[in-house]
C-alpha positions as CSV (number, residue, x, y, z in Angstrom):
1,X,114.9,112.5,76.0
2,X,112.0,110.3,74.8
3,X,112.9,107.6,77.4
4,X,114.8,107.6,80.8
5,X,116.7,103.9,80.4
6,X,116.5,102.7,83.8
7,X,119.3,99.6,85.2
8,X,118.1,98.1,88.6
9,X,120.9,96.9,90.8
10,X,119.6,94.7,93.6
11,X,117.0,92.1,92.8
12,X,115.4,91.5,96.5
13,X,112.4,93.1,98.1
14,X,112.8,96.9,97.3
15,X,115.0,96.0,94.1
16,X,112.3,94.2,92.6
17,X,109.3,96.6,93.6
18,X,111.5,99.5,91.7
19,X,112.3,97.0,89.0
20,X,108.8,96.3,88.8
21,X,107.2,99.7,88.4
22,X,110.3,101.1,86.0
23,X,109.3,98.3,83.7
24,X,105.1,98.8,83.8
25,X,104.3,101.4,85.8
26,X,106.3,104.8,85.5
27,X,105.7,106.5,82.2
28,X,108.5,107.7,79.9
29,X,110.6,105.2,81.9
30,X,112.6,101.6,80.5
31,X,114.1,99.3,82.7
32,X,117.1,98.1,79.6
33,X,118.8,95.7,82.6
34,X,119.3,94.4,86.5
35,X,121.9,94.1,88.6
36,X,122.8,91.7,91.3
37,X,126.3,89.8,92.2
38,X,124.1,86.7,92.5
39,X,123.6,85.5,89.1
40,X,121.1,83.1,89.3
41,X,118.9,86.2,91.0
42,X,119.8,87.9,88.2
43,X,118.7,85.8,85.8
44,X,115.4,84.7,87.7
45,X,114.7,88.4,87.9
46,X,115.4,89.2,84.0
47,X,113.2,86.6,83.0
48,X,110.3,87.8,85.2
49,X,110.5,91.1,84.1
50,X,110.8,90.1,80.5
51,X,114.5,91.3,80.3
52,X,116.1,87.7,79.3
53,X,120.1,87.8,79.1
54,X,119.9,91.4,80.7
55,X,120.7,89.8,84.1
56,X,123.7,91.1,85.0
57,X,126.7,90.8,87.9
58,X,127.8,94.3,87.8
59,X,127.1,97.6,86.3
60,X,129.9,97.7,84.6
61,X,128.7,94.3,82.3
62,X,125.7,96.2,81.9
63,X,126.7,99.5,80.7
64,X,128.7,97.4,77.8
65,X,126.0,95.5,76.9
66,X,123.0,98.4,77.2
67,X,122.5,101.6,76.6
68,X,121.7,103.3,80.1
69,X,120.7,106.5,81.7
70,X,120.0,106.2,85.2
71,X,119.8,103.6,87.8
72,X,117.9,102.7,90.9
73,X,120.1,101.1,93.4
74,X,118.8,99.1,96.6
75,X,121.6,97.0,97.4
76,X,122.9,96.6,101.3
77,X,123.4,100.1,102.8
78,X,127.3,99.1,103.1
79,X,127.6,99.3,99.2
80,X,125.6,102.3,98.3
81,X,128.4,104.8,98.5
82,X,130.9,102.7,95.5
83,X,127.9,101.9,94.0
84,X,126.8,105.7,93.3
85,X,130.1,106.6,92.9
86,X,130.9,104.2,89.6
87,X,127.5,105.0,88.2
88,X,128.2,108.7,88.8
89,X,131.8,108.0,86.5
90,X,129.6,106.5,83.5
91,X,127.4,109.5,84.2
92,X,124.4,107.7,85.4
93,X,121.4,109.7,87.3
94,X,120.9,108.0,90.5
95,X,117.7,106.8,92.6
96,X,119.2,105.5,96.1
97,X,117.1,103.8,98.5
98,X,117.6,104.9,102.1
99,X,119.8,104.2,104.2
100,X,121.9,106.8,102.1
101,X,125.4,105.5,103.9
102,X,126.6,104.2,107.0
103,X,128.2,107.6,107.4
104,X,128.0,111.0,107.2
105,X,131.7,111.2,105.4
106,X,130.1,108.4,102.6
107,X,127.2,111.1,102.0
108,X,129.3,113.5,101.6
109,X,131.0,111.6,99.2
110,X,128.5,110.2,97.0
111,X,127.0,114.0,96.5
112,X,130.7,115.3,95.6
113,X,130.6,112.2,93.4
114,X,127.1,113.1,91.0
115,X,127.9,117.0,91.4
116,X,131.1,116.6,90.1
117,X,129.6,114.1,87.2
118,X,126.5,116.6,86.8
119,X,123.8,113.9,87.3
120,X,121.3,113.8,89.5
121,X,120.9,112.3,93.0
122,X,117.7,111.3,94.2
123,X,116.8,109.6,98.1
124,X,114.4,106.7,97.8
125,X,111.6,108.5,100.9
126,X,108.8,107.8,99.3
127,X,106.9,108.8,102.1
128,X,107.5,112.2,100.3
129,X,105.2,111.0,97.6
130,X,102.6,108.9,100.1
131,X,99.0,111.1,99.3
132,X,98.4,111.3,103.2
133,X,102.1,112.8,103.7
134,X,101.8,114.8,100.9
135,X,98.6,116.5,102.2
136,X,100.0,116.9,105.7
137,X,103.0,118.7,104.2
138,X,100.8,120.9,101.8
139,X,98.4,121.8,105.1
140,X,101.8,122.6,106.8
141,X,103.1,125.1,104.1
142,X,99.2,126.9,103.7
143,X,99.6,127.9,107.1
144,X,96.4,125.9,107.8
145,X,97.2,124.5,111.2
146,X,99.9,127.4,112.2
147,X,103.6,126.4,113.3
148,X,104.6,122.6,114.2
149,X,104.9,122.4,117.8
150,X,105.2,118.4,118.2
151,X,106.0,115.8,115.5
152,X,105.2,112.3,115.9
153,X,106.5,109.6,113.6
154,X,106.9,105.7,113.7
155,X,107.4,102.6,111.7
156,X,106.6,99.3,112.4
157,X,107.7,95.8,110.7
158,X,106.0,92.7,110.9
159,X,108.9,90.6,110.4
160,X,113.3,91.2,111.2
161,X,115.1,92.8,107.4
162,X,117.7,90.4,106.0
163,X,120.4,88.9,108.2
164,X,123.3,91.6,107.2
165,X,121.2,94.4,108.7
166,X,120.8,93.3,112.4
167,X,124.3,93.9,112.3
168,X,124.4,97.5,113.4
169,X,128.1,97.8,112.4
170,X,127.3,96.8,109.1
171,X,123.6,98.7,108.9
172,X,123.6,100.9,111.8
173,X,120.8,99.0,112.9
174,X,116.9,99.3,113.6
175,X,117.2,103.5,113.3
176,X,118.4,102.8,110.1
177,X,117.1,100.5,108.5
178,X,113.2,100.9,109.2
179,X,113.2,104.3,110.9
180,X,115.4,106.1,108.2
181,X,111.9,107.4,106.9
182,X,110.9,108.9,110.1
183,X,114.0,110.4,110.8
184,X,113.4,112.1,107.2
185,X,109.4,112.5,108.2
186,X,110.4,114.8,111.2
187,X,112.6,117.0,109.6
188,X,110.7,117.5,106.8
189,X,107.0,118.2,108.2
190,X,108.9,119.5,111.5
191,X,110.6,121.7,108.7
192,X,114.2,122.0,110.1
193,X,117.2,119.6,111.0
194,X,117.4,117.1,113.9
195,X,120.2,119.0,116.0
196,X,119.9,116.9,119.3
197,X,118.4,113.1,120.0
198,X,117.7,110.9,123.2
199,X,117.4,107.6,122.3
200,X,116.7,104.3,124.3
201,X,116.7,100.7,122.3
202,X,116.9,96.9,123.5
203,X,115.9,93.8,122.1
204,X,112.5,93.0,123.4
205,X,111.5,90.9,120.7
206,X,114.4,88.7,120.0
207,X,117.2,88.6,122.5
208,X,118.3,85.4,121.4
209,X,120.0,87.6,118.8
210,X,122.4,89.4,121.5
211,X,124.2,86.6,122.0
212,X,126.0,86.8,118.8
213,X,125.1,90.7,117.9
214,X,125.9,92.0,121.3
215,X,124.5,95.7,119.5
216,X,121.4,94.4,118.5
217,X,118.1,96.2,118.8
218,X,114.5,95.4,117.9
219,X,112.0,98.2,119.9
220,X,113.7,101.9,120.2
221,X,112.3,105.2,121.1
222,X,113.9,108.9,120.2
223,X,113.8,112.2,121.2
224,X,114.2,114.8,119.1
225,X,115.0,118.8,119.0
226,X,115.0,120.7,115.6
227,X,116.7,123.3,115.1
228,X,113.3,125.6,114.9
229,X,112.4,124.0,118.1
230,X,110.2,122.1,117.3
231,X,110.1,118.6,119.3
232,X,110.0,115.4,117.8
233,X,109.4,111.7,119.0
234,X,109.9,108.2,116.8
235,X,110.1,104.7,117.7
236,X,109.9,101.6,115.9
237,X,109.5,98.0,116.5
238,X,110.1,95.0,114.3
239,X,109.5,92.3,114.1
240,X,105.9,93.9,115.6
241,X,104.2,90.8,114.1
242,X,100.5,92.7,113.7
243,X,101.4,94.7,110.4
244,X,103.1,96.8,108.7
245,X,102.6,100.5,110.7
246,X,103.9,104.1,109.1
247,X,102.1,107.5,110.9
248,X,102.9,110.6,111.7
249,X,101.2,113.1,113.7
250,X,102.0,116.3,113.9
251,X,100.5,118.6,116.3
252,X,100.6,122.2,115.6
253,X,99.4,126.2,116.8
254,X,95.8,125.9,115.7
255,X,95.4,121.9,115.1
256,X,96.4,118.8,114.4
257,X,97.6,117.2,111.5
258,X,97.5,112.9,110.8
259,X,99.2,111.1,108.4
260,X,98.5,107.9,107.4
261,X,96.7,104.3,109.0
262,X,97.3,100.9,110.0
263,X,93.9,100.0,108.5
264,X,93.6,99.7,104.6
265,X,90.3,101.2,104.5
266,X,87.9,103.3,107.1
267,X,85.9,100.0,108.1
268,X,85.8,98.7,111.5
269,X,83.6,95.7,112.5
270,X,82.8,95.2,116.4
271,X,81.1,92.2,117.7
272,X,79.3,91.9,121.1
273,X,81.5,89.7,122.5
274,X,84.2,92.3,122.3
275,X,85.7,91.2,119.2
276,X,87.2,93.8,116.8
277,X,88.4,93.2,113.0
278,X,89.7,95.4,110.9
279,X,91.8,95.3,107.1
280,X,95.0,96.2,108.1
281,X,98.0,96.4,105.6
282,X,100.5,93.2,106.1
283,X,103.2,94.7,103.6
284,X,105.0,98.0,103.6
285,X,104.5,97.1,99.6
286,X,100.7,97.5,100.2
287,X,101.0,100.4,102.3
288,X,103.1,102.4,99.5
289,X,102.5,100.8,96.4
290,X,101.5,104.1,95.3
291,X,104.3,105.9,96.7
292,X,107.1,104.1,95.1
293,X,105.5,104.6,91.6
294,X,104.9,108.6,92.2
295,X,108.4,108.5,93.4
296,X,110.1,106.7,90.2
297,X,108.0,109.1,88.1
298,X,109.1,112.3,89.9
299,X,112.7,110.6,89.2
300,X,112.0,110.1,85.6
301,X,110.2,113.7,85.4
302,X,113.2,115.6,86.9
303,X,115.8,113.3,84.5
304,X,114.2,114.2,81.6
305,X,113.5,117.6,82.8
306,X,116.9,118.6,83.8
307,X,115.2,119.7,87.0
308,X,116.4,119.3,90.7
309,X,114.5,116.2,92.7
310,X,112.5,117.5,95.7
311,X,114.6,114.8,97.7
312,X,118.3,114.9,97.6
313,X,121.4,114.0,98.6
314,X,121.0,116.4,101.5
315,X,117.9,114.8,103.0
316,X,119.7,111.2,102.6
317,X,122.8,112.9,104.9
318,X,120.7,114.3,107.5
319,X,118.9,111.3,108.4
320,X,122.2,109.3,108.8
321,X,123.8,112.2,111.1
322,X,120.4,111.7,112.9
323,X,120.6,108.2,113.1
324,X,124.1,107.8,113.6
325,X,124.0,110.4,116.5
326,X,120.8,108.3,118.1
327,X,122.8,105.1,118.4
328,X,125.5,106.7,120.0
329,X,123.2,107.9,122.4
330,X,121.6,104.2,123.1
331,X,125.6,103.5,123.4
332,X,126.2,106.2,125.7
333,X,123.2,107.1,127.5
334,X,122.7,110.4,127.4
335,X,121.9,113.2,124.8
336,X,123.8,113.4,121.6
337,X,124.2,116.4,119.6
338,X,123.7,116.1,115.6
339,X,126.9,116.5,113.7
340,X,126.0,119.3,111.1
Protein backbone atom coordinates (compact mmCIF):
# COMPACT_ATOMS: atom_id res chain seq x y z
CA UNK A 1 0.00 0.00 0.00
CA UNK A 2 1.72 3.22 -1.36
CA UNK A 3 -0.78 5.44 0.60
CA UNK A 4 -2.98 4.92 3.79
CA UNK A 5 -6.29 7.02 2.54
CA UNK A 6 -7.20 8.69 5.71
CA UNK A 7 -11.27 10.07 6.26
CA UNK A 8 -11.55 12.42 9.39
CA UNK A 9 -14.88 12.35 11.17
CA UNK A 10 -15.27 15.27 13.57
CA UNK A 11 -14.08 18.71 12.48
CA UNK A 12 -13.56 20.45 16.06
CA UNK A 13 -10.44 20.73 18.17
CA UNK A 14 -8.88 17.20 18.13
CA UNK A 15 -10.72 16.51 14.59
CA UNK A 16 -8.95 19.19 12.96
CA UNK A 17 -5.38 18.76 14.66
CA UNK A 18 -5.61 14.92 13.15
CA UNK A 19 -7.07 16.32 10.03
CA UNK A 20 -4.36 18.57 9.88
CA UNK A 21 -1.30 16.40 10.33
CA UNK A 22 -2.95 13.41 7.93
CA UNK A 23 -3.09 15.94 5.25
CA UNK A 24 0.83 17.65 5.75
CA UNK A 25 2.40 16.04 8.22
CA UNK A 26 2.37 12.11 8.42
CA UNK A 27 4.20 10.51 5.59
CA UNK A 28 2.70 7.77 3.35
CA UNK A 29 -0.64 9.18 4.71
CA UNK A 30 -3.87 11.08 2.50
CA UNK A 31 -6.56 12.63 4.13
CA UNK A 32 -9.27 11.81 0.71
CA UNK A 33 -12.38 13.38 3.08
CA UNK A 34 -14.02 14.74 6.53
CA UNK A 35 -16.75 14.00 8.34
CA UNK A 36 -19.08 15.95 10.54
CA UNK A 37 -23.16 15.95 10.78
CA UNK A 38 -22.77 19.71 10.67
CA UNK A 39 -22.35 20.56 7.14
CA UNK A 40 -21.40 23.93 7.11
CA UNK A 41 -18.29 22.54 9.49
CA UNK A 42 -17.82 20.29 7.03
CA UNK A 43 -17.52 22.27 4.35
CA UNK A 44 -15.43 25.10 6.17
CA UNK A 45 -13.11 22.29 7.11
CA UNK A 46 -12.70 20.81 3.47
CA UNK A 47 -11.97 24.01 2.13
CA UNK A 48 -9.12 24.68 4.65
CA UNK A 49 -7.56 21.61 4.24
CA UNK A 50 -7.78 21.89 0.48
CA UNK A 51 -10.37 18.96 0.21
CA UNK A 52 -13.32 21.10 -1.51
CA UNK A 53 -16.76 19.06 -1.99
CA UNK A 54 -15.07 16.26 0.26
CA UNK A 55 -17.06 17.63 3.27
CA UNK A 56 -19.17 15.11 4.14
CA UNK A 57 -22.36 14.37 6.78
CA UNK A 58 -21.64 10.75 7.28
CA UNK A 59 -19.20 8.07 6.46
CA UNK A 60 -21.30 6.34 4.61
CA UNK A 61 -21.52 9.64 1.82
CA UNK A 62 -17.93 9.39 2.01
CA UNK A 63 -17.05 5.96 1.31
CA UNK A 64 -19.33 6.32 -2.03
CA UNK A 65 -17.82 9.22 -3.12
CA UNK A 66 -13.91 8.21 -2.03
CA UNK A 67 -11.79 5.63 -2.02
CA UNK A 68 -10.84 5.03 1.83
CA UNK A 69 -8.74 3.02 4.01
CA UNK A 70 -8.81 4.12 7.50
CA UNK A 71 -10.31 6.75 9.57
CA UNK A 72 -9.52 8.90 12.50
CA UNK A 73 -12.56 9.52 14.54
CA UNK A 74 -12.86 12.29 17.35
CA UNK A 75 -16.44 12.80 17.55
CA UNK A 76 -18.35 12.94 21.24
CA UNK A 77 -17.34 9.97 23.33
CA UNK A 78 -21.19 8.88 23.21
CA UNK A 79 -20.81 8.03 19.40
CA UNK A 80 -17.47 6.41 19.17
CA UNK A 81 -18.81 2.85 19.61
CA UNK A 82 -21.50 3.04 16.19
CA UNK A 83 -18.98 5.01 14.72
CA UNK A 84 -16.19 2.21 14.89
CA UNK A 85 -18.52 -0.30 14.44
CA UNK A 86 -19.86 0.97 10.69
CA UNK A 87 -16.28 1.80 9.70
CA UNK A 88 -15.20 -1.66 10.89
CA UNK A 89 -18.34 -3.10 8.29
CA UNK A 90 -16.70 -1.18 5.26
CA UNK A 91 -13.46 -2.58 6.61
CA UNK A 92 -11.87 0.65 7.71
CA UNK A 93 -8.67 0.64 10.14
CA UNK A 94 -9.56 2.81 12.97
CA UNK A 95 -7.67 5.70 15.01
CA UNK A 96 -10.09 6.52 18.05
CA UNK A 97 -9.46 9.35 20.27
CA UNK A 98 -9.92 8.60 24.01
CA UNK A 99 -12.46 8.44 25.75
CA UNK A 100 -12.76 4.80 24.05
CA UNK A 101 -16.63 4.43 25.26
CA UNK A 102 -18.80 5.40 27.95
CA UNK A 103 -18.64 1.71 28.95
CA UNK A 104 -16.81 -1.18 29.38
CA UNK A 105 -19.58 -3.35 27.40
CA UNK A 106 -19.09 -0.56 24.29
CA UNK A 107 -15.22 -1.50 24.37
CA UNK A 108 -15.86 -4.60 24.32
CA UNK A 109 -17.83 -4.20 21.51
CA UNK A 110 -16.01 -2.00 19.24
CA UNK A 111 -12.83 -4.61 19.57
CA UNK A 112 -15.28 -7.65 18.68
CA UNK A 113 -16.37 -5.27 15.93
CA UNK A 114 -12.51 -4.56 14.01
CA UNK A 115 -11.38 -8.30 15.05
CA UNK A 116 -14.19 -9.70 13.47
CA UNK A 117 -13.57 -7.21 10.24
CA UNK A 118 -9.69 -7.88 10.61
CA UNK A 119 -8.72 -4.11 10.74
CA UNK A 120 -7.00 -2.51 13.05
CA UNK A 121 -7.82 -0.54 16.24
CA UNK A 122 -5.73 2.02 17.44
CA UNK A 123 -6.34 4.47 21.00
CA UNK A 124 -5.69 8.08 20.25
CA UNK A 125 -2.82 8.35 23.88
CA UNK A 126 -0.47 10.11 22.36
CA UNK A 127 1.18 10.55 25.39
CA UNK A 128 2.54 7.09 24.24
CA UNK A 129 4.42 8.98 21.57
CA UNK A 130 5.31 12.32 23.77
CA UNK A 131 9.52 12.16 23.69
CA UNK A 132 9.59 12.73 27.56
CA UNK A 133 7.06 9.69 28.11
CA UNK A 134 8.60 7.81 25.77
CA UNK A 135 12.06 8.04 27.55
CA UNK A 136 10.51 7.53 30.97
CA UNK A 137 8.93 4.27 29.66
CA UNK A 138 12.28 3.12 27.87
CA UNK A 139 14.26 3.99 31.41
CA UNK A 140 11.44 1.88 32.97
CA UNK A 141 11.98 -1.31 30.78
CA UNK A 142 16.26 -0.92 30.95
CA UNK A 143 15.88 -1.58 34.48
CA UNK A 144 17.59 1.80 34.97
CA UNK A 145 15.73 3.08 38.04
CA UNK A 146 14.57 -0.60 39.30
CA UNK A 147 10.76 -1.42 39.96
CA UNK A 148 7.94 1.47 40.06
CA UNK A 149 6.97 1.89 43.55
CA UNK A 150 4.76 5.29 43.13
CA UNK A 151 3.24 6.70 39.91
CA UNK A 152 2.20 10.17 39.78
CA UNK A 153 0.13 11.61 36.91
CA UNK A 154 -2.10 14.75 36.25
CA UNK A 155 -3.71 16.91 33.63
CA UNK A 156 -4.67 20.25 33.77
CA UNK A 157 -7.02 22.44 31.38
CA UNK A 158 -7.02 25.95 31.12
CA UNK A 159 -10.49 26.32 30.02
CA UNK A 160 -14.09 23.67 30.59
CA UNK A 161 -14.31 20.91 27.08
CA UNK A 162 -17.55 21.53 25.07
CA UNK A 163 -20.90 21.72 26.75
CA UNK A 164 -21.94 17.84 26.09
CA UNK A 165 -19.05 16.68 28.19
CA UNK A 166 -19.81 18.32 31.65
CA UNK A 167 -22.56 15.99 31.39
CA UNK A 168 -21.12 13.02 33.20
CA UNK A 169 -23.95 10.78 31.99
CA UNK A 170 -23.24 11.69 28.60
CA UNK A 171 -19.12 11.84 29.04
CA UNK A 172 -18.50 10.34 32.28
CA UNK A 173 -17.15 13.47 33.17
CA UNK A 174 -13.73 15.24 34.21
CA UNK A 175 -11.91 11.44 34.69
CA UNK A 176 -12.82 10.99 31.32
CA UNK A 177 -12.56 13.41 29.44
CA UNK A 178 -9.06 15.13 30.46
CA UNK A 179 -7.72 12.47 32.73
CA UNK A 180 -8.33 9.45 30.31
CA UNK A 181 -4.50 9.92 29.56
CA UNK A 182 -3.41 9.57 33.04
CA UNK A 183 -5.54 6.73 33.80
CA UNK A 184 -3.64 5.17 30.57
CA UNK A 185 -0.08 6.93 31.98
CA UNK A 186 -0.31 4.82 35.21
CA UNK A 187 -0.95 1.71 33.92
CA UNK A 188 1.36 1.84 31.40
CA UNK A 189 4.61 3.26 33.22
CA UNK A 190 3.14 1.56 36.50
CA UNK A 191 3.15 -1.54 34.09
CA UNK A 192 -0.03 -3.37 35.22
CA UNK A 193 -3.92 -2.69 35.53
CA UNK A 194 -5.76 -0.28 37.80
CA UNK A 195 -7.57 -2.99 40.02
CA UNK A 196 -8.88 -0.60 42.90
CA UNK A 197 -9.45 3.47 42.96
CA UNK A 198 -10.40 6.16 45.74
CA UNK A 199 -11.55 9.01 44.27
CA UNK A 200 -12.81 12.46 45.63
CA UNK A 201 -14.29 15.24 43.06
CA UNK A 202 -16.46 18.58 43.50
CA UNK A 203 -16.81 21.54 41.57
CA UNK A 204 -14.44 24.10 42.94
CA UNK A 205 -14.16 26.12 40.00
CA UNK A 206 -17.66 26.36 38.68
CA UNK A 207 -20.50 25.43 40.85
CA UNK A 208 -22.82 27.51 39.11
CA UNK A 209 -22.84 24.42 36.90
CA UNK A 210 -24.40 22.05 39.66
CA UNK A 211 -27.43 23.61 39.56
CA UNK A 212 -28.40 22.17 36.27
CA UNK A 213 -25.59 19.14 36.27
CA UNK A 214 -26.26 18.05 39.73
CA UNK A 215 -22.95 15.32 38.76
CA UNK A 216 -20.76 17.85 37.82
CA UNK A 217 -17.05 18.02 38.67
CA UNK A 218 -14.23 20.32 37.86
CA UNK A 219 -11.02 19.41 40.47
CA UNK A 220 -10.72 15.50 41.35
CA UNK A 221 -8.10 13.42 43.02
CA UNK A 222 -7.57 9.40 42.66
CA UNK A 223 -6.05 6.70 44.37
CA UNK A 224 -4.84 3.96 42.71
CA UNK A 225 -3.64 0.15 43.32
CA UNK A 226 -2.22 -1.98 40.39
CA UNK A 227 -2.35 -5.05 40.22
CA UNK A 228 1.72 -5.42 40.73
CA UNK A 229 1.25 -3.09 43.63
CA UNK A 230 2.37 -0.47 42.61
CA UNK A 231 0.44 2.82 43.91
CA UNK A 232 -0.78 5.41 41.83
CA UNK A 233 -2.21 9.00 42.36
CA UNK A 234 -3.90 11.46 39.50
CA UNK A 235 -5.92 14.55 39.69
CA UNK A 236 -6.96 17.08 37.37
CA UNK A 237 -8.40 20.37 37.34
CA UNK A 238 -10.06 22.39 34.56
CA UNK A 239 -10.76 24.97 33.89
CA UNK A 240 -7.07 25.60 35.89
CA UNK A 241 -6.94 28.94 33.99
CA UNK A 242 -2.70 29.03 34.17
CA UNK A 243 -2.10 26.48 31.32
CA UNK A 244 -2.24 23.58 29.89
CA UNK A 245 -0.37 20.98 32.58
CA UNK A 246 0.44 16.98 31.58
CA UNK A 247 3.37 15.24 34.10
CA UNK A 248 4.00 12.24 35.43
CA UNK A 249 6.40 11.24 38.02
CA UNK A 250 7.23 8.10 38.78
CA UNK A 251 9.22 7.18 41.69
CA UNK A 252 10.95 3.90 41.64
CA UNK A 253 13.78 1.23 43.61
CA UNK A 254 16.92 3.17 42.79
CA UNK A 255 15.45 6.69 41.49
CA UNK A 256 13.15 8.75 40.09
CA UNK A 257 11.85 9.23 36.90
CA UNK A 258 9.96 12.80 35.41
CA UNK A 259 7.97 13.20 32.56
CA UNK A 260 7.23 16.15 31.03
CA UNK A 261 6.75 20.40 32.06
CA UNK A 262 4.52 23.14 32.39
CA UNK A 263 7.28 25.44 30.97
CA UNK A 264 8.00 25.27 27.11
CA UNK A 265 11.59 25.65 27.51
CA UNK A 266 14.27 25.37 30.61
CA UNK A 267 14.26 29.30 31.15
CA UNK A 268 13.22 30.90 34.17
CA UNK A 269 13.49 34.72 34.80
CA UNK A 270 13.38 36.04 38.60
CA UNK A 271 13.23 39.61 39.39
CA UNK A 272 14.15 41.23 42.77
CA UNK A 273 10.94 42.22 43.60
CA UNK A 274 9.90 38.63 43.70
CA UNK A 275 8.51 38.42 40.35
CA UNK A 276 8.86 35.14 38.34
CA UNK A 277 8.07 34.55 34.50
CA UNK A 278 8.29 31.73 32.72
CA UNK A 279 7.05 30.29 28.88
CA UNK A 280 4.57 28.04 29.76
CA UNK A 281 2.49 26.08 27.18
CA UNK A 282 -1.34 27.61 26.91
CA UNK A 283 -2.55 24.73 24.48
CA UNK A 284 -2.53 21.01 25.04
CA UNK A 285 -1.94 21.43 20.96
CA UNK A 286 1.43 23.08 21.83
CA UNK A 287 2.24 20.75 24.47
CA UNK A 288 1.79 17.57 21.98
CA UNK A 289 2.09 18.90 18.60
CA UNK A 290 4.70 16.44 18.28
CA UNK A 291 2.91 13.66 19.83
CA UNK A 292 -0.15 13.51 17.64
CA UNK A 293 1.98 13.49 14.44
CA UNK A 294 4.38 10.47 15.80
CA UNK A 295 1.12 8.94 16.73
CA UNK A 296 -0.78 9.22 13.21
CA UNK A 297 2.54 7.93 11.68
CA UNK A 298 2.82 4.92 14.00
CA UNK A 299 -0.96 4.48 12.72
CA UNK A 300 -0.06 4.73 9.12
CA UNK A 301 3.28 2.53 9.81
CA UNK A 302 1.27 -0.38 11.44
CA UNK A 303 -1.70 0.00 8.42
CA UNK A 304 0.65 -0.35 5.89
CA UNK A 305 2.65 -2.85 7.71
CA UNK A 306 0.06 -5.22 8.68
CA UNK A 307 1.57 -4.84 12.13
CA UNK A 308 -0.29 -4.67 15.61
CA UNK A 309 -0.38 -0.76 17.07
CA UNK A 310 1.44 -0.52 20.42
CA UNK A 311 -1.91 1.04 21.68
CA UNK A 312 -5.00 -0.94 21.38
CA UNK A 313 -8.33 -1.63 21.95
CA UNK A 314 -7.25 -3.08 25.30
CA UNK A 315 -5.60 0.03 26.73
CA UNK A 316 -8.82 2.22 25.51
CA UNK A 317 -11.06 -0.47 27.85
CA UNK A 318 -8.98 -0.36 30.85
CA UNK A 319 -8.96 3.28 31.20
CA UNK A 320 -12.84 3.42 30.98
CA UNK A 321 -13.21 0.44 33.68
CA UNK A 322 -10.71 2.75 35.64
CA UNK A 323 -12.62 5.67 35.20
CA UNK A 324 -15.94 4.34 35.31
CA UNK A 325 -14.99 2.56 38.63
CA UNK A 326 -13.57 6.19 40.05
CA UNK A 327 -16.86 7.98 39.57
CA UNK A 328 -18.62 5.41 41.29
CA UNK A 329 -16.42 5.88 44.07
CA UNK A 330 -16.90 9.91 44.13
CA UNK A 331 -20.78 8.54 43.97
CA UNK A 332 -20.42 6.29 46.76
CA UNK A 333 -17.62 7.25 48.87
CA UNK A 334 -15.58 4.67 49.44
CA UNK A 335 -13.16 2.27 47.48
CA UNK A 336 -14.17 0.74 44.28
CA UNK A 337 -12.81 -2.30 42.79
CA UNK A 338 -11.92 -2.26 38.90
CA UNK A 339 -14.16 -4.47 36.86
CA UNK A 340 -11.68 -6.80 34.87
Amino acid sequence: MAHVRVCAIGTGRAGMVHARNFRWHVPHAELVAVVDTNAASAATAALELDLPGRGFATLAEATAAVDVDAVVITTPTFTHEALVREAAAHGLHVLCEKPMALTVASCDAMIAACDRAGVLLQLAFMRRFDPPFVTAKRDLDADLVGAPLIVRSLTRGPGLPPAWANDVATSNGMLAEVNSHDFDTVRWLGGADIVEVYARASARKRPDLLTELPDFYDTAIVSATLGNGVYAMIDGICPADYGYDARAEVVAERGVLFAGELRTDGSLRVTRDGGEARDHFVSWRDRFRRAYEAEAEHFVRCVRDGAVPSVGGIDGRAAVAAVVAANRSISQGRAVQVDA
